[in-house]
N, CA and C of each residue as an Amber inpcrd file, in Angstrom:
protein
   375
  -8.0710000  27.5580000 142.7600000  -9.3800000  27.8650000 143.3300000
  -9.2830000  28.0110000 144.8440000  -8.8970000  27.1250000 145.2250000
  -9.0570000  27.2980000 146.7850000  -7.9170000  28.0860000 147.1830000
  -6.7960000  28.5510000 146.7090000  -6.4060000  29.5280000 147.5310000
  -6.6390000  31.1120000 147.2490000  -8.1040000  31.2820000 146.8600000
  -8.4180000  32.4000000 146.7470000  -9.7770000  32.6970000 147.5620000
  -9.9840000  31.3300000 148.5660000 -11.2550000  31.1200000 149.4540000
 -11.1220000  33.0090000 150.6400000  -9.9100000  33.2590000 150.4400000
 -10.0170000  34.2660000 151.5660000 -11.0860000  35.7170000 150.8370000
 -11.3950000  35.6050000 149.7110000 -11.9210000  37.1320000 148.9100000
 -12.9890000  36.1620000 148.0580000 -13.4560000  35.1000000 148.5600000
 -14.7920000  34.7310000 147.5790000 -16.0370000  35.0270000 148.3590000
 -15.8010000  34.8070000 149.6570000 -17.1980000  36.0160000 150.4380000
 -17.7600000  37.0640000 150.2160000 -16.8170000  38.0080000 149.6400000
 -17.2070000  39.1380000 149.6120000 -18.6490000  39.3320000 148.0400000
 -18.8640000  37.9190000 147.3320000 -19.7410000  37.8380000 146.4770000
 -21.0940000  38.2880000 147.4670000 -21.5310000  38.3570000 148.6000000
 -22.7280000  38.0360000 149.3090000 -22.4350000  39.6640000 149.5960000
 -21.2480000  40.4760000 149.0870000 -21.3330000  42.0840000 149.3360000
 -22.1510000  42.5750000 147.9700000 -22.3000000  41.9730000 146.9220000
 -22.3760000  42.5270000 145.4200000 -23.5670000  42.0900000 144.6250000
 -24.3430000  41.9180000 145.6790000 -25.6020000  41.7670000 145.2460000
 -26.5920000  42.7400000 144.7390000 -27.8560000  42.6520000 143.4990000
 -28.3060000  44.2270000 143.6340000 -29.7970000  43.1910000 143.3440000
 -31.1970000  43.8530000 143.8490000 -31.8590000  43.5990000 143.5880000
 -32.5850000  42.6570000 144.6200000 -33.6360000  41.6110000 144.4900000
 -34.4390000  41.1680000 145.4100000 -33.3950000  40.4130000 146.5400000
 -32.6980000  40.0760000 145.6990000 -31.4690000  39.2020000 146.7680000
 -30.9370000  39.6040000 147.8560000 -30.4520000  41.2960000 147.7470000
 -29.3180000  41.7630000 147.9000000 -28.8840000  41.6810000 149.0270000
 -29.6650000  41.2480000 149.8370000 -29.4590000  41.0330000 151.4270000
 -28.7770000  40.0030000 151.7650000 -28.9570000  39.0870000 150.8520000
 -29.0470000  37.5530000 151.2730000 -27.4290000  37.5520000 151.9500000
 -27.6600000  36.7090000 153.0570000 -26.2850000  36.8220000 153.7000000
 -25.0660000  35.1980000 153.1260000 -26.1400000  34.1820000 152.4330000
 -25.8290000  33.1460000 152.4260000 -24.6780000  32.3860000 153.6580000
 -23.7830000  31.9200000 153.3710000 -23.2020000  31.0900000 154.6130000
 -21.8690000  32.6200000 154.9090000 -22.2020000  33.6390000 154.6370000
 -21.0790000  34.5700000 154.6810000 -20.4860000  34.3750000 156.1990000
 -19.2350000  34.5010000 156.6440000 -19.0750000  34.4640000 158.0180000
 -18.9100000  32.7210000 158.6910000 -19.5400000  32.4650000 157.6120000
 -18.9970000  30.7350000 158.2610000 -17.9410000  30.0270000 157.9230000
 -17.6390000  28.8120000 158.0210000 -16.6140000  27.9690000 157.7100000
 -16.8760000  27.6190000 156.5820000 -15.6300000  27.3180000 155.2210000
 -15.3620000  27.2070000 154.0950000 -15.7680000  25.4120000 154.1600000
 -16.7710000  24.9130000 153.3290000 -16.8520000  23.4130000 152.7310000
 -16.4000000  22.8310000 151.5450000 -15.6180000  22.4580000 151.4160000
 -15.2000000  21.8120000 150.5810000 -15.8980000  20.2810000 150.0480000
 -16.3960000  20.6980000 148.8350000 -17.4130000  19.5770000 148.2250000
 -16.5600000  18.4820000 147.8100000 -15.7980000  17.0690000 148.5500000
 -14.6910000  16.8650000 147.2440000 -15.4050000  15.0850000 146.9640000
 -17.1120000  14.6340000 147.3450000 -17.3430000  13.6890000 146.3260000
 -18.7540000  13.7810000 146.3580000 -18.6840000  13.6860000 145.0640000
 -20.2510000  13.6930000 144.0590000 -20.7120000  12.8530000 144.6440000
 -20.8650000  12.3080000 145.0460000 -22.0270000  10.5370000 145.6180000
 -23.2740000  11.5940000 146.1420000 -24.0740000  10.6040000 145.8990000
 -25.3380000  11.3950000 146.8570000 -26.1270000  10.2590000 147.3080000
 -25.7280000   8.8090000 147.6640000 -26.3680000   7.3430000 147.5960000
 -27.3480000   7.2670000 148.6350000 -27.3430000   8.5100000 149.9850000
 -27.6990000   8.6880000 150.9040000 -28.4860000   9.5990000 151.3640000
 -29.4820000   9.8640000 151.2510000 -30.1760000  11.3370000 151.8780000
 -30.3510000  11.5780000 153.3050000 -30.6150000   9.8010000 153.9950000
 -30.9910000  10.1890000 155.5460000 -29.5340000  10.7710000 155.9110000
 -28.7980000   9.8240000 155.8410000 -27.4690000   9.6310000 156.2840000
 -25.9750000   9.9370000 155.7340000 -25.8850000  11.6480000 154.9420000
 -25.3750000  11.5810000 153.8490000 -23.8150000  11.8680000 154.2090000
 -22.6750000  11.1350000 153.3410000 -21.6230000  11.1460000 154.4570000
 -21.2820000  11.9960000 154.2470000 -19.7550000  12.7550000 155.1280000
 -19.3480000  13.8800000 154.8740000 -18.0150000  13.9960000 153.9710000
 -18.2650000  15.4230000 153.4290000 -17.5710000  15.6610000 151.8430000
 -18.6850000  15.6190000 150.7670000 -19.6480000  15.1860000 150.9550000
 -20.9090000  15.5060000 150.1590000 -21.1550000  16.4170000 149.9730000
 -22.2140000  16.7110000 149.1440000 -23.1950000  18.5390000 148.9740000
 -24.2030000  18.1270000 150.1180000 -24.8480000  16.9620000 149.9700000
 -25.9030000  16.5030000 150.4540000 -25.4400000  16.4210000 152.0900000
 -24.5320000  16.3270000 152.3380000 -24.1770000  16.5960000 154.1270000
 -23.7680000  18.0060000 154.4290000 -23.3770000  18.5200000 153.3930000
 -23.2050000  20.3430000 153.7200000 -24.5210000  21.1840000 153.6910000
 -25.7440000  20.7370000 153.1220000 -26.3180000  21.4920000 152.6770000
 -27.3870000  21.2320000 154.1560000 -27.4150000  20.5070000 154.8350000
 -28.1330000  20.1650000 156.2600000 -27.7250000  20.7690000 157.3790000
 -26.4270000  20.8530000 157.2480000 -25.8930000  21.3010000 158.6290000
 -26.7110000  22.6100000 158.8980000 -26.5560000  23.0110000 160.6210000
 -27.0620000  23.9020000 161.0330000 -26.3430000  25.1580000 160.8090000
 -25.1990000  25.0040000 160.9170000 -24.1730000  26.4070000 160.9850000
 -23.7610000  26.9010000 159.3300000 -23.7410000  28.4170000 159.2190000
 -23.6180000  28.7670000 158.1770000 -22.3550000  28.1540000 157.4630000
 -22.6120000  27.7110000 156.1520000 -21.3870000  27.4940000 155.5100000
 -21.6000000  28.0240000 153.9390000 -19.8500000  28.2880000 153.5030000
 -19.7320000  28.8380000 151.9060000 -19.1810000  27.7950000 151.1470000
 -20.2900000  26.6650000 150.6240000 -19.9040000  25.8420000 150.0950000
 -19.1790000  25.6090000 148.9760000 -17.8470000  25.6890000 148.5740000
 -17.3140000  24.7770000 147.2460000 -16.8270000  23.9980000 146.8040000
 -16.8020000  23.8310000 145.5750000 -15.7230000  22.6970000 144.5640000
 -14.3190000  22.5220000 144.5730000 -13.9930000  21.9360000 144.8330000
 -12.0870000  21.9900000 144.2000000 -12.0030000  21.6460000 142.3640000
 -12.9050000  21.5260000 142.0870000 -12.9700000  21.1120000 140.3030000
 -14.6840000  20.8030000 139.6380000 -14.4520000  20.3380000 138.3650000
 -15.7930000  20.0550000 137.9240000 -16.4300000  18.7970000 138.5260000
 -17.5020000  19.0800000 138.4250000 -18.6140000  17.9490000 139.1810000
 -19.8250000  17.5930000 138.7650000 -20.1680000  16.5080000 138.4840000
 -21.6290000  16.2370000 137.7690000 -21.8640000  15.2480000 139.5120000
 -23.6290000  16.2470000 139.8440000 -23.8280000  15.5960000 141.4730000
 -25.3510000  15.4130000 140.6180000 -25.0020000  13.7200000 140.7980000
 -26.7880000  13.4050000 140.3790000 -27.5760000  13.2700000 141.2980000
 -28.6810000  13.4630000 141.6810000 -29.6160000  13.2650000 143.0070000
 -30.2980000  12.0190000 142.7480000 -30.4850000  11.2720000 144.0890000
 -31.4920000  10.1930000 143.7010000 -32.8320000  10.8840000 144.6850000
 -32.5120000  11.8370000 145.4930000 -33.8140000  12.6430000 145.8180000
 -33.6490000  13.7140000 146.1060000 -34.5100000  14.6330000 146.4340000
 -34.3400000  16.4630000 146.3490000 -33.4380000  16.6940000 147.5380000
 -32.7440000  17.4170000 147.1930000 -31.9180000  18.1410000 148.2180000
 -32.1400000  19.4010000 148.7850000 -32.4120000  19.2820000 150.3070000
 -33.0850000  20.0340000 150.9800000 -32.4560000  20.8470000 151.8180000
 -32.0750000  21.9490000 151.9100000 -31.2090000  23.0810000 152.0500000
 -31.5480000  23.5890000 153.7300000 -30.8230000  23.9970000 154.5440000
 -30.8860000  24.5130000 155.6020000 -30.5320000  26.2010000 155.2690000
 -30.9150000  27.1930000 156.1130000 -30.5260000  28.3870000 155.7960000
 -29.3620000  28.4080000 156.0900000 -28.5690000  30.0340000 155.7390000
 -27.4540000  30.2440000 155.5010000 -26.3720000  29.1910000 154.5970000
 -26.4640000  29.0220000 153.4740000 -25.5260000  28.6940000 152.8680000
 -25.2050000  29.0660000 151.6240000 -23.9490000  29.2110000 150.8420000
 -23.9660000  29.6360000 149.7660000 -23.1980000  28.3090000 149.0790000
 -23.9060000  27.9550000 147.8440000 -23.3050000  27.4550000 146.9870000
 -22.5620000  28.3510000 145.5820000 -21.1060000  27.9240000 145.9940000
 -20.2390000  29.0960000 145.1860000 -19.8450000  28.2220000 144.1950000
 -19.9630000  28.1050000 142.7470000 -19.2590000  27.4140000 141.8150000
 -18.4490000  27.7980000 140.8680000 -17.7950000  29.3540000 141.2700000
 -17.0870000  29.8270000 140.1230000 -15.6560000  29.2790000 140.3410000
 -14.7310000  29.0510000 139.1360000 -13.8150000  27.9920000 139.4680000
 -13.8210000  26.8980000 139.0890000 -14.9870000  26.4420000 138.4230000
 -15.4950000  24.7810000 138.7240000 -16.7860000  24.7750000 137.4250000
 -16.9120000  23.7370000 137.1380000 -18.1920000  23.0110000 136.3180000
 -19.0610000  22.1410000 137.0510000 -20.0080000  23.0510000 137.6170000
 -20.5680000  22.0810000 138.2490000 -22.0520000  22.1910000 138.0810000
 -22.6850000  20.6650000 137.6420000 -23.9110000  20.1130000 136.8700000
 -24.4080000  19.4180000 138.3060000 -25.8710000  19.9240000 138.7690000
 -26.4190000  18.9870000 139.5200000 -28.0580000  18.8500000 138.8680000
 -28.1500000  17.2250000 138.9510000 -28.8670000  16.9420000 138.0000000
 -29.5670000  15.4550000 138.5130000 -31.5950000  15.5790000 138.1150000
 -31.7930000  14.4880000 138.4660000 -32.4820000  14.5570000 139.5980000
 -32.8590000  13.9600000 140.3870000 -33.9670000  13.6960000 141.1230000
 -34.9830000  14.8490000 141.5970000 -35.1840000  15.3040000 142.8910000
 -35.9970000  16.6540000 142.8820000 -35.7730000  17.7310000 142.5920000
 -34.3650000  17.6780000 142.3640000 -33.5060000  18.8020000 142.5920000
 -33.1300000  19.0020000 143.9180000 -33.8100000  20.9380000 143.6340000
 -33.2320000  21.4580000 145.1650000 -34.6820000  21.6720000 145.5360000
 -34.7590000  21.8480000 147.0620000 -36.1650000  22.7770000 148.1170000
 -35.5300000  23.3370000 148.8300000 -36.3690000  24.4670000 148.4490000
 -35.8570000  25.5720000 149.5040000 -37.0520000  25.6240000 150.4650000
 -37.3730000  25.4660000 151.6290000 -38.5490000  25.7960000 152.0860000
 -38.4350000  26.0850000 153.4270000 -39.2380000  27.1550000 153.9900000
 -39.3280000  27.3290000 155.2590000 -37.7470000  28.0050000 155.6200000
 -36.9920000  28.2180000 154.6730000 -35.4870000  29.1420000 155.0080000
 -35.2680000  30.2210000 154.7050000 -34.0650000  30.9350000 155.1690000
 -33.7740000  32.0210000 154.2780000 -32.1840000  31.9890000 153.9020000
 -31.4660000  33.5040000 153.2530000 -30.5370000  33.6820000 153.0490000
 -29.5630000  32.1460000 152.4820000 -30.1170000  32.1880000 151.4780000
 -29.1260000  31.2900000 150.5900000 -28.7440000  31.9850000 149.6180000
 -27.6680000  31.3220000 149.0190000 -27.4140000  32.1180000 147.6010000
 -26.6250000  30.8300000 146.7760000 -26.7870000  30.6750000 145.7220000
 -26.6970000  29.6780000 144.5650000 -25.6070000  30.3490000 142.9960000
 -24.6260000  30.1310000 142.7810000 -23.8820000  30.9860000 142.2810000
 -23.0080000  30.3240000 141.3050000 -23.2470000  30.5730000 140.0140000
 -22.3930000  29.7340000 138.9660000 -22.5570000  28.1780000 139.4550000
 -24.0140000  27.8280000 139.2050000 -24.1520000  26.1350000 139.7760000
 -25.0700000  25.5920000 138.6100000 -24.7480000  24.5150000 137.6820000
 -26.0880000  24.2840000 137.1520000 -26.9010000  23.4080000 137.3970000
 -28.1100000  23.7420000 137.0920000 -29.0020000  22.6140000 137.5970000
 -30.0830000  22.3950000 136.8630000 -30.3740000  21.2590000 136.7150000
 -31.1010000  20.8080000 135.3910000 -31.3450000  19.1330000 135.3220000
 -32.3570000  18.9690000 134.4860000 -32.7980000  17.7730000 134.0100000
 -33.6640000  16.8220000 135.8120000 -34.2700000  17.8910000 136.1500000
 -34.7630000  17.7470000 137.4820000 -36.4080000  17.0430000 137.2720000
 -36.8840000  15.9490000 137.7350000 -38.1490000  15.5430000 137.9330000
 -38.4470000  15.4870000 139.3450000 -39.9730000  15.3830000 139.2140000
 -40.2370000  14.4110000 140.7150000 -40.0170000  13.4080000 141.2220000
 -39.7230000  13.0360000 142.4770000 -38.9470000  11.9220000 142.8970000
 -40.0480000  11.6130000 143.9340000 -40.9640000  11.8970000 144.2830000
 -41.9230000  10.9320000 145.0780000 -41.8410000  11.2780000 146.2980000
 -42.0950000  10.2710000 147.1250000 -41.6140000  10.2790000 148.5000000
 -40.7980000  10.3840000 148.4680000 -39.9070000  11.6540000 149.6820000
 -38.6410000  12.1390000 150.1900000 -38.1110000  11.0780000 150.9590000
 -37.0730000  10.6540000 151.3470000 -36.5280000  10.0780000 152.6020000
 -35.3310000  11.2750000 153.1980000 -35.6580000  12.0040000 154.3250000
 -35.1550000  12.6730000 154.6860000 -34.7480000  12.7680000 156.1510000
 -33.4520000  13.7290000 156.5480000 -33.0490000  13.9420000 158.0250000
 -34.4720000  14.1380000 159.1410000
């Protein structure tokens, strides 16, 4: 998987339809997701989803393998990023899920996500 990070950008070229623009983290630095924990929302450490998905600068987030990422609250997305999961099994599952709000240009790609409720009050960055 990862040594094919140099030609997995070009997914944000092959878009058709309402998306097709979306630039997601194209052009940024490669993240490497390598632990499921999510115990933290204010403060989430790094190697998380939950600390990649905040940062300011575009990033093309992935897996090195399969991953079940349970939330204990919604995970709240900054623009520009792409979550890339081809390569990988990856289940995120459980608390708010995801919010997208107030962003743009994301893109979400071979990721599943499911078994999502409300989680209440946020504790967030």
């Amino acid at each position: 998987m990862l040594g094919s990070l140099l030609t997995r950008q070009s997914l944000a070229d092959c878009a058709i339809g309402f998306g097709q623009y979306a630039l997601g983290g194209k052009g940024g630095e490669y993240y490497i997701v390598r632990d499921s924990s999510n115990d933290d929302a204010v403060n989430p450490r790094p190697g998380t989803l939950s600390y990649a998905v905040i940062q300011t600068e575009p990033l093309w987030i992935v897996f090195p393998g399969n991953m079940l990422i349970k939330l204990s609250q919604e995970l709240i997305f900054n623009s520009y990023k792409t979550l890339d999961g081809r390569g990988a099994n990856v289940h995120i599952v459980g608390g708010g899920c995801i919010t997208l709000q107030f962003i743009s240009n994301v893109i979400i790609h071979n990721v599943h996500i499911h078994n999502c409720y409300p989680s209440g009050g946020t504790n967030m960055r």
